[in-house]
C-alpha positions in Angstrom: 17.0 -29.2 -24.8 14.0 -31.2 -24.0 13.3 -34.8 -23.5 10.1 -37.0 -24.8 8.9 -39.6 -23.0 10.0 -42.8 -24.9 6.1 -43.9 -27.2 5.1 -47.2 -25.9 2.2 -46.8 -28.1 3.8 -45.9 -32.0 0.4 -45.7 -34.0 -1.5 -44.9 -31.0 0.2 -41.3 -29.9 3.1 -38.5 -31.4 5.8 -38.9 -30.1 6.1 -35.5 -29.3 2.7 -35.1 -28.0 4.1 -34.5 -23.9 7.0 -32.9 -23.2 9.1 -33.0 -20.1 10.9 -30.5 -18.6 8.6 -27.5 -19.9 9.9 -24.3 -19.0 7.9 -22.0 -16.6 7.3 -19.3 -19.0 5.1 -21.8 -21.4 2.8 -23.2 -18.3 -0.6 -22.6 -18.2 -1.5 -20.2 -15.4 -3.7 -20.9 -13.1 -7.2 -18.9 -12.5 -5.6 -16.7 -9.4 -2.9 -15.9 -11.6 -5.0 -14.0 -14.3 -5.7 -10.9 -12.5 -9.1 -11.1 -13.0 -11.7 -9.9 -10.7 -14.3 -11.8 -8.8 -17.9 -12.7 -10.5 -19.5 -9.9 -7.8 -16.9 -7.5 -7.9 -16.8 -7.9 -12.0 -21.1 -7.4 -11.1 -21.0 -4.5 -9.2 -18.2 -2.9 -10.8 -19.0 0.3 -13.2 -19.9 -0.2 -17.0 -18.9 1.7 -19.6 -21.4 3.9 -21.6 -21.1 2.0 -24.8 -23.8 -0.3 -26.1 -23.6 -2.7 -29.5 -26.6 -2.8 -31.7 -26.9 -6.3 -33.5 -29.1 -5.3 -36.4 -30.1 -8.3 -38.7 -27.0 -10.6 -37.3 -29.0 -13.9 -37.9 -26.7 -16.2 -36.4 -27.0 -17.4 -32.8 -23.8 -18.6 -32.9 -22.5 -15.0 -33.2 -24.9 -13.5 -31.4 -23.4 -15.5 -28.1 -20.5 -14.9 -29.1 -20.8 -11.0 -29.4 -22.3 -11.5 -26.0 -18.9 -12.5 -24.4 -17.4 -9.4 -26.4 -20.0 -7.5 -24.1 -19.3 -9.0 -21.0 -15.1 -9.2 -21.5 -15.2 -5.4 -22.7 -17.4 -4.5 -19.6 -20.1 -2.6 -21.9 -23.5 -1.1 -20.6 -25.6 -3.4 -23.1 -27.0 -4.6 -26.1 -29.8 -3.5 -28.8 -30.8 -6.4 -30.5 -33.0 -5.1 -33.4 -34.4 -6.7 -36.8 -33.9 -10.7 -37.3 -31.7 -10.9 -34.5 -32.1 -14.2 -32.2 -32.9 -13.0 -28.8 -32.1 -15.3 -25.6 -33.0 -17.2 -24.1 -32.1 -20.2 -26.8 -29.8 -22.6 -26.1 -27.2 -21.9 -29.3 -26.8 -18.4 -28.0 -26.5 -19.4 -24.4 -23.8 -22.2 -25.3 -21.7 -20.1 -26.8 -22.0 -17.2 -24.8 -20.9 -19.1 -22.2 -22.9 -17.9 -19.0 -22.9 -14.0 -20.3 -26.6 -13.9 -21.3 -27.0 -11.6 -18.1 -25.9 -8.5 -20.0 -28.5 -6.2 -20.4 -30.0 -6.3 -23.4 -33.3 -4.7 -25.1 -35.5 -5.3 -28.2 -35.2 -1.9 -30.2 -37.9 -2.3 -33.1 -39.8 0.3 -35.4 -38.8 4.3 -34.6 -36.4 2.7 -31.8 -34.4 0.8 -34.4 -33.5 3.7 -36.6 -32.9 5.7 -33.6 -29.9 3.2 -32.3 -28.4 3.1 -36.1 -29.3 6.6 -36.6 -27.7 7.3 -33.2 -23.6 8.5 -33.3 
């Protein structure tokens, strides 16, 4: 069914580490296959009405990554509110991985029990 490449290398390398003959339906696609829009069009295209508040999420780590959430999902922003990190910092930016531009706002004292009060 499929064929390894003979390992010159035994300790160095698995043996089945590249395979040859890999059928097309288990090929990585390339970016004009995805379907995805282009960074303006994706920019100017129309958000949806739904915001996240981040309330006391103290990790940067997760604060980028709920920032891709954002971004992927097309949402109209964040409310960052309590101990939240806010950007620019460069944990959040590495792992939000260029999606810091989502609009996002500081919501403290009557405006932070408005947005968890809010539903």
């Amino acid at each position: 069914m499929y064929r390894y490449f003979s390992v010159l290398y035994p300790r160095k390398c698995h043996p089945f580490s590249t395979i040859v003959n890999m059928p097309n339906i288990d090929r990585k696609l390339l970016p004009d296959e995805l379907g995805r829009l282009a960074p303006d069009v994706f920019r100017a295209a129309e958000k949806r009405k739904v915001r996240f508040v981040l309330d006391d999420l103290r990790s940067r780590h997760n604060v980028g990554s709920v920032f891709r959430t954002a971004d992927a999902f097309a949402l109209d922003g964040l409310d960052l509110c309590g101990f939240t990190p806010l950007p620019p910092h460069r944990e959040i930016e590495k792992t939000a991985l260029g999606t810091c531009h989502i609009p996002n706002e500081l919501a403290t004292g009557s405006q932070r029990g408005h947005c968890l009060s809010a539903g």
